[in-house]
C-alpha positions as CSV (number, residue, x, y, z in Angstrom):
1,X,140.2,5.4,137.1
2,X,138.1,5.5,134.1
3,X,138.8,3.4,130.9
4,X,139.5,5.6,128.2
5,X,138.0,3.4,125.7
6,X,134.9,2.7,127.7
7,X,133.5,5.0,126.3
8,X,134.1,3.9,122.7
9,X,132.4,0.6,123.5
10,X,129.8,1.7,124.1
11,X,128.8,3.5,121.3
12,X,127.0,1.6,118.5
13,X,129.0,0.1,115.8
14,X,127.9,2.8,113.6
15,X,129.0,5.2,115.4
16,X,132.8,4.2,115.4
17,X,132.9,4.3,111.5
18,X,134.0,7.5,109.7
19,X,132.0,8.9,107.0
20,X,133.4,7.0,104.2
21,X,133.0,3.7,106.0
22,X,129.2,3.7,105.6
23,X,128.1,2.2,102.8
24,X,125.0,4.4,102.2
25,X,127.6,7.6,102.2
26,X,129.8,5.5,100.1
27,X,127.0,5.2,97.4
28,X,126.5,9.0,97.1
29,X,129.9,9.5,97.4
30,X,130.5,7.3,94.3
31,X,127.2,8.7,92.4
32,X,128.6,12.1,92.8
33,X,132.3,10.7,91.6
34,X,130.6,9.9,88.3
35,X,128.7,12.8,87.9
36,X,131.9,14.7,88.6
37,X,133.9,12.1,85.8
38,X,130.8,13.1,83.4
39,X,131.4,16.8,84.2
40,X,135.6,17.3,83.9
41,X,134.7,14.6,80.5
42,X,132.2,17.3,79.3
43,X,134.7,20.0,80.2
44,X,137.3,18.3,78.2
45,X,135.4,17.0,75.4
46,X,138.6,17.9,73.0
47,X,140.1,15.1,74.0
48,X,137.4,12.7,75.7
49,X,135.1,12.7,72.4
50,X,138.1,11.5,70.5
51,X,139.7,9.1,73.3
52,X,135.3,7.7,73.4
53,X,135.4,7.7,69.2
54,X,138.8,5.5,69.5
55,X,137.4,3.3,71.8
56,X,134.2,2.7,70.0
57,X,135.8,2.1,66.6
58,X,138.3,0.0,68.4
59,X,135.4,-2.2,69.6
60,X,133.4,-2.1,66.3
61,X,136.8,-3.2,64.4
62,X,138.1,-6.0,66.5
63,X,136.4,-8.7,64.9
64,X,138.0,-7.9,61.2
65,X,141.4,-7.3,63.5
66,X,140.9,-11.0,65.1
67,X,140.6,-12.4,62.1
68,X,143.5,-10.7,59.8
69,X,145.4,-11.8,62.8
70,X,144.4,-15.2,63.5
71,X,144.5,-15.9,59.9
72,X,146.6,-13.8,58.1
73,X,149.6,-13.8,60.9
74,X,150.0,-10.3,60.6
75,X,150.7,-8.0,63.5
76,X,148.0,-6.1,65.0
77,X,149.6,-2.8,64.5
78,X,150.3,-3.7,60.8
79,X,146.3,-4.4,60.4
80,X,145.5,-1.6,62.2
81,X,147.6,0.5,60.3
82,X,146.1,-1.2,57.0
83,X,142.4,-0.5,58.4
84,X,143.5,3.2,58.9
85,X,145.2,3.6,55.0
86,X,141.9,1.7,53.8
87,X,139.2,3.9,55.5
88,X,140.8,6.9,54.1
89,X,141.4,5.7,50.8
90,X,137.8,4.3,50.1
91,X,135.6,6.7,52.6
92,X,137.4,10.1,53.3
93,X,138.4,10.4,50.6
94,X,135.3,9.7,48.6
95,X,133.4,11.6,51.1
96,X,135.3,14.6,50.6
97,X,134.9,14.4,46.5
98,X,131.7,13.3,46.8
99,X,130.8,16.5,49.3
100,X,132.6,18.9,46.9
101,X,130.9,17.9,44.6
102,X,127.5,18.2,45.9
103,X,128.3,21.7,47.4
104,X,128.8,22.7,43.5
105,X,125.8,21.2,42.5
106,X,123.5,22.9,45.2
107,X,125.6,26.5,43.7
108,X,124.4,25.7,40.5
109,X,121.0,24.6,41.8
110,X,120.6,27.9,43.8
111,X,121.3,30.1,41.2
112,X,119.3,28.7,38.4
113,X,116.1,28.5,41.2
114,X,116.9,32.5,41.1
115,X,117.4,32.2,37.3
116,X,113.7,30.6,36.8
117,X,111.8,32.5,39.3
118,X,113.4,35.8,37.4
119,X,111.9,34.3,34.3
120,X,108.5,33.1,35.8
121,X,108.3,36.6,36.7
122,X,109.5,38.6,33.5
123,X,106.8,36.6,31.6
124,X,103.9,37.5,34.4
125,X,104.7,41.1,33.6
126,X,105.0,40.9,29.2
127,X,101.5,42.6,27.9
128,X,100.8,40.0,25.7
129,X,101.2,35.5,25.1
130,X,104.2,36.6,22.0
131,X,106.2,38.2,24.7
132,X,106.0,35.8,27.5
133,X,106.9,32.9,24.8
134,X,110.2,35.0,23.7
135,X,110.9,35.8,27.6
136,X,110.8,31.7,28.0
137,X,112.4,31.5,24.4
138,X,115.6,33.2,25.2
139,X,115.8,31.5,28.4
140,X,116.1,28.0,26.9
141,X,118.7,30.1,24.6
142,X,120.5,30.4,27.5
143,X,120.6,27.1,28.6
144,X,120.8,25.3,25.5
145,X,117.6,23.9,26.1
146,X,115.0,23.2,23.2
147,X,111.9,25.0,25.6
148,X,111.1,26.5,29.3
149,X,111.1,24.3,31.8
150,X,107.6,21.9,32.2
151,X,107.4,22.4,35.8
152,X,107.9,25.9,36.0
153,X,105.9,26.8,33.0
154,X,103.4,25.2,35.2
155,X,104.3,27.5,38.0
156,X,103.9,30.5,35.3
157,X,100.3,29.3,34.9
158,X,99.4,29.2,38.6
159,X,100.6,32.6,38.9
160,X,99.6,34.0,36.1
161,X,95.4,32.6,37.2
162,X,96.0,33.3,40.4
163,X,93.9,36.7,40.0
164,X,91.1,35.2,37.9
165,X,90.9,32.0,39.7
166,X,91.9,32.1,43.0
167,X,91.6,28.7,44.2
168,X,94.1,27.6,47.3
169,X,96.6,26.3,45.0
170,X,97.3,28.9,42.7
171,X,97.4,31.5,45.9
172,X,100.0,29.3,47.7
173,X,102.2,29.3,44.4
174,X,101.7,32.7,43.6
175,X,102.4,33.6,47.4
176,X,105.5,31.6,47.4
177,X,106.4,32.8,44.1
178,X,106.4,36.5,45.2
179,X,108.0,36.1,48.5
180,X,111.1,34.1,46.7
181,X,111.2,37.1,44.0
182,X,111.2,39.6,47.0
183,X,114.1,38.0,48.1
184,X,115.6,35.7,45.6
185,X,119.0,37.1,46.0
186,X,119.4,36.0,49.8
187,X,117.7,32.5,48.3
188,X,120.4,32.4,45.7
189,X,123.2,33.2,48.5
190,X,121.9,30.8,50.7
191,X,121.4,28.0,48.5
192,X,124.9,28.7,47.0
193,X,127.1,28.6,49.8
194,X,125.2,27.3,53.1
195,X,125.3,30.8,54.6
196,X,128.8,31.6,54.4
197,X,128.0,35.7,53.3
198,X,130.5,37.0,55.2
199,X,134.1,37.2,55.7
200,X,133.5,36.1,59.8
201,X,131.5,33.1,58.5
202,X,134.0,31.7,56.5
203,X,136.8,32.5,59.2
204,X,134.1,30.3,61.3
205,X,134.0,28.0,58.8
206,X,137.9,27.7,58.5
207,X,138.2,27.4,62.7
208,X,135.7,24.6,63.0
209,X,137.4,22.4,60.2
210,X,140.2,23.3,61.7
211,X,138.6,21.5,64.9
212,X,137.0,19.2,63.5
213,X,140.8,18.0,61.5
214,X,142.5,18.3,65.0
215,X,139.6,15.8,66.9
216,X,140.0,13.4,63.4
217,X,143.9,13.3,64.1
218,X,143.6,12.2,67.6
219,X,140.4,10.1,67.1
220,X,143.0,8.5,64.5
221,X,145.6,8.7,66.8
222,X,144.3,7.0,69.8
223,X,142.1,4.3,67.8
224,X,145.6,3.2,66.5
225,X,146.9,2.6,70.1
226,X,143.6,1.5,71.3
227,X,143.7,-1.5,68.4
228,X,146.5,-2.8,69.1
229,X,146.3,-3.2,72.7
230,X,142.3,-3.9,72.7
231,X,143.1,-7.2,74.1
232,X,145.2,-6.0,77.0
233,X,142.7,-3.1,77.7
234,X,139.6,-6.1,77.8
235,X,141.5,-8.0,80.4
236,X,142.0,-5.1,82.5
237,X,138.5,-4.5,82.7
238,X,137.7,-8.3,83.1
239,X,140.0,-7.7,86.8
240,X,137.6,-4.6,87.7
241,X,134.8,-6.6,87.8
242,X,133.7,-8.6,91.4
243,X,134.8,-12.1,91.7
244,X,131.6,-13.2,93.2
245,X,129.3,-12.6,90.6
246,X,132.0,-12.3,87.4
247,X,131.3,-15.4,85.4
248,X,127.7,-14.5,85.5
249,X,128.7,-10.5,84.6
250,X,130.7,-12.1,81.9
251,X,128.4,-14.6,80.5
252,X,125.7,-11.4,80.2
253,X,128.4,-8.8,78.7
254,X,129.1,-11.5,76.1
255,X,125.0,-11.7,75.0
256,X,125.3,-7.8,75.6
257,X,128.3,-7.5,73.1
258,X,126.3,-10.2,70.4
259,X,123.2,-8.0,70.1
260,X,125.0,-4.5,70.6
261,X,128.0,-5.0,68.0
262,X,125.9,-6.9,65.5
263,X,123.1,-3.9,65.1
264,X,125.3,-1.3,65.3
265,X,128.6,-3.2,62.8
266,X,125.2,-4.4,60.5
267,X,123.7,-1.0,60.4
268,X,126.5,1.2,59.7
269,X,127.7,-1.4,56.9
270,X,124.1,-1.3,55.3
271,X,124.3,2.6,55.8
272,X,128.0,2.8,54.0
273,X,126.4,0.8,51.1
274,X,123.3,2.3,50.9
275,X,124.8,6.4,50.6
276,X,126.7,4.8,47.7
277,X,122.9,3.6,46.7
278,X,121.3,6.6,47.1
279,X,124.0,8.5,45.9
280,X,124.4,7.3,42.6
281,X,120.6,7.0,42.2
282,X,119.7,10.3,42.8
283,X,122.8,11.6,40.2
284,X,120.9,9.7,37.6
285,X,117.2,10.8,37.6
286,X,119.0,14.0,38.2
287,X,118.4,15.3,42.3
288,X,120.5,18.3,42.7
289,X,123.2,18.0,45.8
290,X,122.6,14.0,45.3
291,X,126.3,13.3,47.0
292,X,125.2,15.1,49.6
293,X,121.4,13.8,49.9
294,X,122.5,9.9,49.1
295,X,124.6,9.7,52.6
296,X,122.2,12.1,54.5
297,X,119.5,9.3,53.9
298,X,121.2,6.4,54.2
299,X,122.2,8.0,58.2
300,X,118.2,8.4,58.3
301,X,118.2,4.5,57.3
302,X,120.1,3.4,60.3
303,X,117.0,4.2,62.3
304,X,114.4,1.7,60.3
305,X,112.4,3.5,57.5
306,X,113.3,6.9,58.7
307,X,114.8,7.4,55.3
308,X,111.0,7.5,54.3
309,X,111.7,11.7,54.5
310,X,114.1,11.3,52.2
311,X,111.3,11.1,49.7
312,X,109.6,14.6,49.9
313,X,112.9,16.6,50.2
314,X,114.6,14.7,46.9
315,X,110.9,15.3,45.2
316,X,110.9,18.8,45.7
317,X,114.7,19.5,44.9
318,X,113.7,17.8,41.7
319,X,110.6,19.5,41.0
320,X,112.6,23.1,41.8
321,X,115.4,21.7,39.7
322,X,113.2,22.1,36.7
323,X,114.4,19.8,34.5
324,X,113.7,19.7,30.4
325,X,112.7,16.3,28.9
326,X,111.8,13.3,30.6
327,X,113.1,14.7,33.5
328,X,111.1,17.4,33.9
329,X,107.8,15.7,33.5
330,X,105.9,15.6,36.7
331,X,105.4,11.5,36.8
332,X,109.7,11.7,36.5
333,X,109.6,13.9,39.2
334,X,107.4,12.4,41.6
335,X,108.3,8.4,41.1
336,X,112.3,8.6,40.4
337,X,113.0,9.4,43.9
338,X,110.4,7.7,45.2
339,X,111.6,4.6,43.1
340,X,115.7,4.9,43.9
341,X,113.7,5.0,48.0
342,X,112.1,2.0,47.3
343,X,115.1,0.2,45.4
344,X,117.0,0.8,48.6
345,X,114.6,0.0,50.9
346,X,114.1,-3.1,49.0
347,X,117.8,-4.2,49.3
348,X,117.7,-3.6,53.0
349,X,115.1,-5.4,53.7
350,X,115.6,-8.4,51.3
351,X,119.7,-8.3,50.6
352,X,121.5,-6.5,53.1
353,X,119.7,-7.3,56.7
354,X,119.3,-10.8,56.4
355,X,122.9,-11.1,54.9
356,X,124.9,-8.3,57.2
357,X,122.4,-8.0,60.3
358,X,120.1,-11.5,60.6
359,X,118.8,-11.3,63.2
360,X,121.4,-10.2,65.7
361,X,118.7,-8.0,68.0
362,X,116.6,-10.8,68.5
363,X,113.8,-8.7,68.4
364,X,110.8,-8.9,66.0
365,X,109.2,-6.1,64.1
366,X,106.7,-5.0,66.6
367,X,109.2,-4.9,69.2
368,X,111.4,-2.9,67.3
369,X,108.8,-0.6,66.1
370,X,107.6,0.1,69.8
371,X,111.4,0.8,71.3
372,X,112.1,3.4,68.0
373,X,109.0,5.3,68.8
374,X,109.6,5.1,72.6
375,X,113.5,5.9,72.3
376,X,112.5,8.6,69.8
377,X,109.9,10.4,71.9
378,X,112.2,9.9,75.0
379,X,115.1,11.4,73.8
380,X,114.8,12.6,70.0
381,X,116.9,11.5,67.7
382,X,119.8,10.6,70.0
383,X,116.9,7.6,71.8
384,X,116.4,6.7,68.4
385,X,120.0,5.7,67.6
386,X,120.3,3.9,70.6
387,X,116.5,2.5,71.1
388,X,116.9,-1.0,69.6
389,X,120.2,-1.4,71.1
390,X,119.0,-0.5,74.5
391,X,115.6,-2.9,73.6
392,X,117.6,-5.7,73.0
393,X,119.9,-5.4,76.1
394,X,116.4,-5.2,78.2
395,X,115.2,-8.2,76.6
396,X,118.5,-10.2,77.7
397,X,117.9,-8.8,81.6
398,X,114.8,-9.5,81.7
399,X,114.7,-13.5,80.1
400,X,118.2,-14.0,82.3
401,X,117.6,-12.4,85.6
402,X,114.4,-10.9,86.1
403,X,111.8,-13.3,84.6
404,X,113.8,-16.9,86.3
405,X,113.2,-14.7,90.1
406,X,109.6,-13.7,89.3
407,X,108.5,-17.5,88.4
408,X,110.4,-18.4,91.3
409,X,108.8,-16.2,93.1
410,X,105.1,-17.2,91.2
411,X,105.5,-20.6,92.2
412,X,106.6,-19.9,95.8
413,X,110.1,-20.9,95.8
414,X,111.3,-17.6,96.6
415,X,109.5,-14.7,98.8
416,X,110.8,-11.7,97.0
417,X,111.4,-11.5,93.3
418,X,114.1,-8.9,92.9
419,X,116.8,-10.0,91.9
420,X,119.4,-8.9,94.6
421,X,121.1,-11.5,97.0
């Protein structure tokens, strides 16, 4: 009589595993669980982008949170709580003034763009020099102002020598000048109110602040949970981790966390105090929308000197501004901004990063200018976020892991150099 599990033995070991018992099917199977976790996260990004927000800010808080508790003996839900209260007090609440009242300004600065190019071109058309003077006369009538505007009295004169001297310069200006006469009332609108026409825009407008409130709330809500039991949530990843190989996971997430939490804690401190920089700055030499420029370029600033192109756009919001006074000379227009740039550059480099950031990355400067232009050409603005970041971690791998197997390796002591046991 035949053995029924004969025939069992005798197949290879392989062949009496199921599927999910080889480890190569085990490996896609877990490569396609992630991408699946990526895709039902994208799917649900409502709540995942919140519940990600939560955890980040969690992360990025937990030293001041340590310390109030360590220090202070206050609960962690009363400090988290107290970070909450303090966050919208001094930057939501700013933020919102300071946005309102840079949306007000760029009204204003729309329509008096429309205002001036009207002007420019009532006194093109008068027959004679008397004419164009009262055109220009009764505009700084209007605006209380003792004369025309210096920079676009100069804009009169390209326009007005465009015909008999057509060099490239006075064609550009008198080009631009006609097409934003053509259609300086869509310039006005735009400038105005950022598009928002039409009733459907602003009914847009309404649903995505609307969304955008509802993903604040939660990213509120589960950063408050996610606070107070951070140290509860870090020992339940500590367990997922292999106890072979966890001490030397550990000791590496610890240099991961030093390099990752100081650049990105350091640079969005130094960007926080540098929009109040730039803000302010630009209100003074008189940059239309400066509430709103100031923080725009001090986000640039996190990625380092990209807030170099804050230069150009506050130049020419200045120079279309047209200013009367000392404001409206052309040396005030071009070396204000570019002075409040350099003032803030200035603190960065000499005040803020030494005493907020050190030297947390452990990279130098040509290091860090080669992983910004790599991360940025790789993935745009996104890889240059996370360039340095990234460039740090890499360094770490490579001096902890990689390099100790190589020399091994180099000096015969080991016959491959990968790093894998």
């Amino acid at each position: 009589m035949t053995d029924p599990d004969s025939s069992q033995r005798s197949l290879p070991d392989w062949a009496r595993l199921h599927l999910w018992q080889m480890q190569p099917v085990r490996d896609v199977l877990l490569g396609l669980a992630v991408l699946g976790l990526f895709i039902v996260g994208q799917k649900t990004s409502v709540v995942t982008v919140p519940l990600l927000l939560a955890i980040l800010l969690a992360y990025l808080f937990e030293p001041v949170i340590a310390w109030s508790v360590r220090r202070l003996g206050l609960h962690r839900r009363v400090v988290v709580g107290g970070i909450i209260g303090l966050v919208l007090l001094f930057v939501v609440v700013p933020a919102v003034v300071g946005a309102t009242i840079g949306v007000a300004q760029l009204a204003g600065f729309g329509s008096r763009i429309a205002e001036n190019i009207q002007t420019v071109q009532e006194a093109r058309e008068a027959e004679t020099e008397e004419e164009a003077e009262a055109v220009f006369a009764a505009w700084a009538e209007r605006q209380g102002e003792e004369d025309f505007s210096p920079m676009w009295r100069w804009v009169y004169e390209q326009v007005s020598d465009s015909e008999e001297d057509p060099s490239a310069v006075r064609q550009v200006v008198a080009a631009g000048v006609a097409w934003i006469d053509a259609n300086r009332e869509q310039v006005a609108t735009t400038a105005a109110t950022f598009g928002m026409e039409t009733i459907g825009r602003v009914l847009r407008w309404i649903g995505a602040l609307f969304g955008f409130g509802f993903m604040a709330f939660l990213t509120v809500f589960f950063f408050f949970f996610t606070a107070t039991e951070w140290v509860k949530l870090k020992g339940f990843g500590t367990k997922l981790l292999p106890d072979k190989n966890r001490d030397r996971i550990l000791d590496l997430l610890v240099k991961f966390d030093r390099v990752v939490s100081g650049f990105i804690r350091g640079r969005l401190t130094i960007a926080f105090l540098q929009a109040i920089i730039f803000s302010v700055g630009y209100y003074i030499v008189g940059v239309p929308g400066a509430f709103i420029l100031g923080p725009a370029v001090a986000i640039l600033a996190i990625v380092p000197y990209l807030s170099m192109l804050g230069i150009p756009v506050s130049v020419l919001l200045l120079w279309l501004e047209g200013h009367t006074g000392i404001r409206g000379a052309w040396w005030w227009v071009l070396g204000a901004p570019t002075a409040i740039y350099a003032i803030g550059q200035a603190l960065d480099d000499y005040v803020f990063s030494p005493v907020i950031q050190g030297k947390s990355t452990g990279l130098d400067a040509p290091m860090i200018l080669f992983a910004t232009l790599a991360g940025g050409a790789l993935f745009g603005f996104f890889g240059l976020l996370i360039a340095i970041p990234i460039a740090a971690c890499l360094k770490i791998l490579i001096q902890e892991i990689f390099w100790p197997r190589f020399k091994e390796w180099a000096e015969g002591r080991k016959g491959d150099p990968l790093p894998i046991d």
